[in-house]
C-alpha positions as CSV (number, residue, x, y, z in Angstrom):
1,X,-58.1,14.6,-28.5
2,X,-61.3,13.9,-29.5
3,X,-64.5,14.8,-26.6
4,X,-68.1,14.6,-26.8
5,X,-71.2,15.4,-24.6
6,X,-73.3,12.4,-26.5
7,X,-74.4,9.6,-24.3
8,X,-76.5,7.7,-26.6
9,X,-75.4,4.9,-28.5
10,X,-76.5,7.1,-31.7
11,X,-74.0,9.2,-32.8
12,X,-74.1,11.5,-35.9
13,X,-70.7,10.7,-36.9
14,X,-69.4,7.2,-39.1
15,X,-66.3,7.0,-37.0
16,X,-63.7,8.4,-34.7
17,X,-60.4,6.4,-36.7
18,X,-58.9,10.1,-36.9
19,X,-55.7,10.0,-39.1
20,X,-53.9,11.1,-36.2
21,X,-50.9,8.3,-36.1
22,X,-47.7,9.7,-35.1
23,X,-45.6,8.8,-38.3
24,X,-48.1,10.6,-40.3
25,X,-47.4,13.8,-42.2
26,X,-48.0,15.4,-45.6
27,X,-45.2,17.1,-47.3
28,X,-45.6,19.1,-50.9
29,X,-43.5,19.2,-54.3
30,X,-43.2,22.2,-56.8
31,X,-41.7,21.3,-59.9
32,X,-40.1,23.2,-62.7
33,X,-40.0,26.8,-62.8
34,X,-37.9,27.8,-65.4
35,X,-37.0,26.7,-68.6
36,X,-39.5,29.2,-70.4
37,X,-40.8,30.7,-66.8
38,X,-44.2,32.5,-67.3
39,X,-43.8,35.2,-64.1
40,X,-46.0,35.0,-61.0
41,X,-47.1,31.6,-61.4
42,X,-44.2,30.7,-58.9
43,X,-44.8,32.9,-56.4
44,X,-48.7,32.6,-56.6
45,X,-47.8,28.5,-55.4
46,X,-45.7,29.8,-52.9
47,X,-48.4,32.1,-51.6
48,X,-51.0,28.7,-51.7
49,X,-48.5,26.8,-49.9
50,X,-48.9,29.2,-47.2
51,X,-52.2,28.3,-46.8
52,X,-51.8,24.4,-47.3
53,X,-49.4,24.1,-44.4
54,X,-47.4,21.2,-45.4
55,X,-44.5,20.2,-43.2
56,X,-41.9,20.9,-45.8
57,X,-41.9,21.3,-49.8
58,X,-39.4,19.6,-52.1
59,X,-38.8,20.5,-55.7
60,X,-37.7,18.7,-58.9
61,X,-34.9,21.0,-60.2
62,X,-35.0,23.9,-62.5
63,X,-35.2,26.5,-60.1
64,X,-33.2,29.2,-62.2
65,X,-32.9,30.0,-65.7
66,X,-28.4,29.7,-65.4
67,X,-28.1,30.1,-69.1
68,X,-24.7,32.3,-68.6
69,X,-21.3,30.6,-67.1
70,X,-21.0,34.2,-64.8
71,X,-20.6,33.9,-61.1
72,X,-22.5,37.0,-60.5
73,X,-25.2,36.4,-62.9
74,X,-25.9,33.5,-61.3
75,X,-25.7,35.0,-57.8
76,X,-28.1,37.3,-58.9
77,X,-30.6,34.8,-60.0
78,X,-30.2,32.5,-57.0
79,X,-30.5,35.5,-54.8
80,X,-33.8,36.5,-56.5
81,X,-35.1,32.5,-56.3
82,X,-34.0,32.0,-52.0
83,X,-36.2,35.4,-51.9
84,X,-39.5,33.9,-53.2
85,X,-38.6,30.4,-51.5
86,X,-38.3,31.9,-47.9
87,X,-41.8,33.3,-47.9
88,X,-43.3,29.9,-47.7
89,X,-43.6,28.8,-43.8
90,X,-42.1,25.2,-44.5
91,X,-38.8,24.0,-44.9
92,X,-37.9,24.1,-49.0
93,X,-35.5,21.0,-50.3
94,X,-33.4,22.2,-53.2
95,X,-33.2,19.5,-55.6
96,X,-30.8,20.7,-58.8
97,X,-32.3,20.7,-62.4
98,X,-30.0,21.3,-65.4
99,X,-30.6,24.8,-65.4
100,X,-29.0,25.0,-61.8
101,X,-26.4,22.6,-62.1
102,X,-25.0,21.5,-65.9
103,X,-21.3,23.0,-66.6
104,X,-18.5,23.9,-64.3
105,X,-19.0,27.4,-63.1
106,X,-23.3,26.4,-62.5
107,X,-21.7,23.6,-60.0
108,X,-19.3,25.7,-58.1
109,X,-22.0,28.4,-56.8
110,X,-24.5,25.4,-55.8
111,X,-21.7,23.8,-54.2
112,X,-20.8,27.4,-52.4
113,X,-24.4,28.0,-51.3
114,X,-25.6,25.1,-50.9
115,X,-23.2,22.4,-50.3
116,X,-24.0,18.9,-52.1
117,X,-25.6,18.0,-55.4
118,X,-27.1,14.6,-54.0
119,X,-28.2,14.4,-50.1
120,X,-30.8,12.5,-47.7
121,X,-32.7,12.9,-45.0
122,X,-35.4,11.0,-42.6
123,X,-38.2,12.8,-41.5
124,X,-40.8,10.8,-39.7
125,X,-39.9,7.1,-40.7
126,X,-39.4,8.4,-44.1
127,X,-36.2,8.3,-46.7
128,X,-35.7,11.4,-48.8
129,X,-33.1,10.1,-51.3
130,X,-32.6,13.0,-53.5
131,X,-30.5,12.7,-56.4
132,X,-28.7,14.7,-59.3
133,X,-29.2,13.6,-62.5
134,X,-26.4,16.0,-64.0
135,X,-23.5,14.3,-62.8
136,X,-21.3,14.6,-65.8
137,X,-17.4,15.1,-66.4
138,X,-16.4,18.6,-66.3
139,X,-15.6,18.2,-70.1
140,X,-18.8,16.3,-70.9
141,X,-20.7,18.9,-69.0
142,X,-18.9,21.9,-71.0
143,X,-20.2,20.5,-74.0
144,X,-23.5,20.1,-73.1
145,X,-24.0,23.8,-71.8
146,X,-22.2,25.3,-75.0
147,X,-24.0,22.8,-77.0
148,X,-27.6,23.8,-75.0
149,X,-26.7,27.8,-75.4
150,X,-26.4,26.9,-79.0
151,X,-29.8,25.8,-79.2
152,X,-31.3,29.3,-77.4
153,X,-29.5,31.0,-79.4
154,X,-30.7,29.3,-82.4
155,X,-34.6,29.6,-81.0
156,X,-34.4,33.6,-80.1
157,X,-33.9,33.9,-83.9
158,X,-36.3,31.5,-85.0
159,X,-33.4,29.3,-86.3
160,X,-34.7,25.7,-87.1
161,X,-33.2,23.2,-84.6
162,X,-32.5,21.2,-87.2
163,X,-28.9,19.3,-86.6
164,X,-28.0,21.2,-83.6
165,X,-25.9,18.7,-81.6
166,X,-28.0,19.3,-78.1
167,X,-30.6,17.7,-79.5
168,X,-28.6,14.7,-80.4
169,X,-26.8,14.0,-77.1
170,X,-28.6,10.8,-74.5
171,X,-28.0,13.6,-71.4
172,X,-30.4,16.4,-72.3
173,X,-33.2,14.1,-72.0
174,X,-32.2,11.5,-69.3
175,X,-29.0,12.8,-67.5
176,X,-26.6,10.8,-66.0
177,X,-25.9,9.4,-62.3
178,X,-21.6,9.0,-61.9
179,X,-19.9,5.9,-60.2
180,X,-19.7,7.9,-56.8
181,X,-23.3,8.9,-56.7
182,X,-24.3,5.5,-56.7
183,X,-22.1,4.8,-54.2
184,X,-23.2,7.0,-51.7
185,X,-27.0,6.0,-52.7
186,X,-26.3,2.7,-51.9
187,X,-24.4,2.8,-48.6
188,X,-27.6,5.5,-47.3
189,X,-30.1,2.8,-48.5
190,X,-28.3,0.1,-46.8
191,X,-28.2,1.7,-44.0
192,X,-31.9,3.2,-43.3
193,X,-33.5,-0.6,-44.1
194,X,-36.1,0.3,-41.3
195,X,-37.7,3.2,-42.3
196,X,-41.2,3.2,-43.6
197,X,-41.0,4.3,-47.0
198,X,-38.3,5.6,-49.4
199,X,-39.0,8.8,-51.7
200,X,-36.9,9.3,-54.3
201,X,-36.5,12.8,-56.3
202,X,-34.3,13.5,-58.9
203,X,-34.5,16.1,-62.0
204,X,-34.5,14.1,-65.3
205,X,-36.4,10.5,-66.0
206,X,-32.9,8.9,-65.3
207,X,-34.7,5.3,-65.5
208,X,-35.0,6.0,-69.4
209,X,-32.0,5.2,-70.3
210,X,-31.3,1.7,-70.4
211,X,-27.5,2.2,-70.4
212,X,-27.1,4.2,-67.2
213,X,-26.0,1.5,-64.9
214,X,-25.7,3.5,-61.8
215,X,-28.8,4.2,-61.8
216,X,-30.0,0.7,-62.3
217,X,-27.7,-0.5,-59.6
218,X,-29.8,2.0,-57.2
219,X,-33.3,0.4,-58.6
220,X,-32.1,-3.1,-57.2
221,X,-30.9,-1.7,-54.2
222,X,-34.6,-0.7,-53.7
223,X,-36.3,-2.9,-55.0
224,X,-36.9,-5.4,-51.1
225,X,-38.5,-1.9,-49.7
226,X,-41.6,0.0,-50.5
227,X,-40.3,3.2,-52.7
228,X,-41.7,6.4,-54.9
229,X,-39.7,8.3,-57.5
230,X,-40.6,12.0,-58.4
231,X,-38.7,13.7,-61.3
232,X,-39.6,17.1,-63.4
233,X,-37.8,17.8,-66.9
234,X,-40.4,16.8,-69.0
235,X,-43.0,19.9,-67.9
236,X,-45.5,17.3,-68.4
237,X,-47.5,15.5,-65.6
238,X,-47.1,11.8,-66.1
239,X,-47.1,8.3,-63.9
240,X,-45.3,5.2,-64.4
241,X,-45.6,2.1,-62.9
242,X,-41.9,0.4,-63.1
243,X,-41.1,-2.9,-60.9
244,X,-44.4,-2.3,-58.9
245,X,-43.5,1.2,-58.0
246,X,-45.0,4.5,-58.7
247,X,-42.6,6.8,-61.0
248,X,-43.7,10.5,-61.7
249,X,-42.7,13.4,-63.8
250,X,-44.7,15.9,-62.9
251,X,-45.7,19.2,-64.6
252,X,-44.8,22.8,-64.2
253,X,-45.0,25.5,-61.3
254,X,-43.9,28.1,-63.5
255,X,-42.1,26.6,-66.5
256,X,-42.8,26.8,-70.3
257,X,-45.7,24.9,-71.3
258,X,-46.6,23.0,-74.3
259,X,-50.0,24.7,-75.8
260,X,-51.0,21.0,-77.5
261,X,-50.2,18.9,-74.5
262,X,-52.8,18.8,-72.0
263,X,-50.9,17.4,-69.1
264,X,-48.8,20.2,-69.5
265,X,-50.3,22.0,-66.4
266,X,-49.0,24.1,-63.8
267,X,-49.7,22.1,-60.1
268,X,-48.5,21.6,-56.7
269,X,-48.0,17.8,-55.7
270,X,-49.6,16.7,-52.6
271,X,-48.0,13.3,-50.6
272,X,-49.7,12.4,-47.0
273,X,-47.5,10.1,-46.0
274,X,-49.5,7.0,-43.8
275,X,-49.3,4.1,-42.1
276,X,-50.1,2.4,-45.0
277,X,-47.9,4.3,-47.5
278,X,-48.2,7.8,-49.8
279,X,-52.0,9.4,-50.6
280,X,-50.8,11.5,-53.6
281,X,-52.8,14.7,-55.4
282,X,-51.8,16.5,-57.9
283,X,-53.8,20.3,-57.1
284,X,-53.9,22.9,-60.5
285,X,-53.1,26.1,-58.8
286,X,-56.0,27.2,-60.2
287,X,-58.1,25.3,-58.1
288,X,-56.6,25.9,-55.2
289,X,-58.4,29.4,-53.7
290,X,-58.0,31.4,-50.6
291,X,-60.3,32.2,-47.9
292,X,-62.2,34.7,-49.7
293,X,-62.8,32.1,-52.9
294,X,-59.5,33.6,-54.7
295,X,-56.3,32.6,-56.2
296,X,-54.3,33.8,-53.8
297,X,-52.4,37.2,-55.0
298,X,-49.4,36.6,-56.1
299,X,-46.5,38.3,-54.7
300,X,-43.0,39.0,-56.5
């Protein structure tokens, strides 16, 4: 691919190793949009993607806001999400968040347009393992919503959160992987031993919680291959190293923001995926400028 008219031995260039292997690619993540969205921050990272080209985008969860247990509402706002999601060129991975997924009636509608919580895929010698980190009992998952309603109730009128019981319970900050989860996570890693790398998404820092044993079962199922975990949540960009591995929680791309925390920054994640494993950047939307030396307008 690469043709010269040179016929010195000089050459003005250091090289021609061209990071052209055929199991390369690059791939982007978006992470949390709602949970306090700020409007057209979302669809201004959509509107960069398009000019960033990746092959496909994958998220972290919280793509809606799902605070009411109504079918239509929720129609509505997943309606208004697949909207802004279809303009970018790639192919967009759906990976649920509490906001899309925690209590009964939230499931159902995923389920209905979207079909499974937890999936994989290989693209390109690759294992996309995703996860959902809200896999709770229908009764433990009841509780949790009412209990989380009671807590934005409680902060639209500048009640203290004092004793509110969301605050209180182990799943609001780490979430919960269930027996068949695991299961299925294990039989998919078993059998793809022969791809290159395995990427690992999920929602909430599930590895937190020392008494998830699901989720620690997975960890030693991957722990003989080379791995990277990506979770959201936390709307604060962070990295981890845990049994040699790289384990992120990445920032916003959209969501609420905390004013004192300075990793709390709105970015898109950037993974080139190599013969030698993952080149990773983290890219501020505001950095990231169109051709005329813009942020790129964004569009509803």
């Amino acid at each position: 691919p690469f043709r010269h008219e040179i016929r010195s031995d000089a050459v003005p260039w250091t090289h021609t190793n061209f990071d052209t292997a055929s199991g390369n690619f690059t791939f982007a993540i978006t992470t949390d949009l709602t949970g306090g969205e700020r409007p057209g921050v979302f669809s201004t990272a959509v509107a960069q993607l398009a000019i960033l080209r990746p092959e496909l985008v994958m998220s972290v969860g919280d793509l809606i806001d799902g605070p009411a247990p109504i079918d239509t509402a929720l129609t509505r706002e997943w309606d208004d999400f697949d909207a802004r999601a279809r303009a970018m060129p790639a192919p967009f991975f759906r990976v649920g968040g509490n906001h899309d997924l925690t209590g009964t009636v939230l499931r159902e509608v995923w389920k209905r347009r979207y079909g499974p919580t937890y999936y994989s895929f290989v693209y390109k010698h690759a294992l996309f393992l995703i996860l959902d980190t809200e896999d709770l009992t229908p009764e433990r998952a009841r509780a949790i919503f009412e209990a989380r309603n009671e807590a934005l109730q409680a902060a639209r009128e500048g009640r203290s959160e004092s004793g509110l019981a969301y605050y209180s319970m182990p799943e609001r900050a780490f979430g919960d992987i269930g027996v068949e989860q695991a299961a299925y996570a294990l039989r998919v890693l078993a059998e793809h031993r022969d791809v290159q790398w395995t990427f690992v998404f999920f929602h909430k820092p599930v590895w937190r919680n020392p008494a998830d044993a699901e989720f620690q079962a997975i960890e030693a199922a991957l722990a003989d291959r080379p791995y990277t975990v990506f979770s959201g949540h936390l709307h604060s960009l962070n990295r981890e190293l845990r049994r040699g591995r790289e384990y992120y929680t990445l920032g916003t791309t959209g969501g609420g923001q905390n004013p004192a925390d300075p990793m709390a920054l709105d970015h898109i994640t950037m993974v080139r995926m190599t013969q030698s494993g993952p080149s990773i950047a983290h890219l501020r939307l505001e950095g990231i400028l169109g051709p005329d030396g813009q942020v790129p307008t964004a569009r509803r």
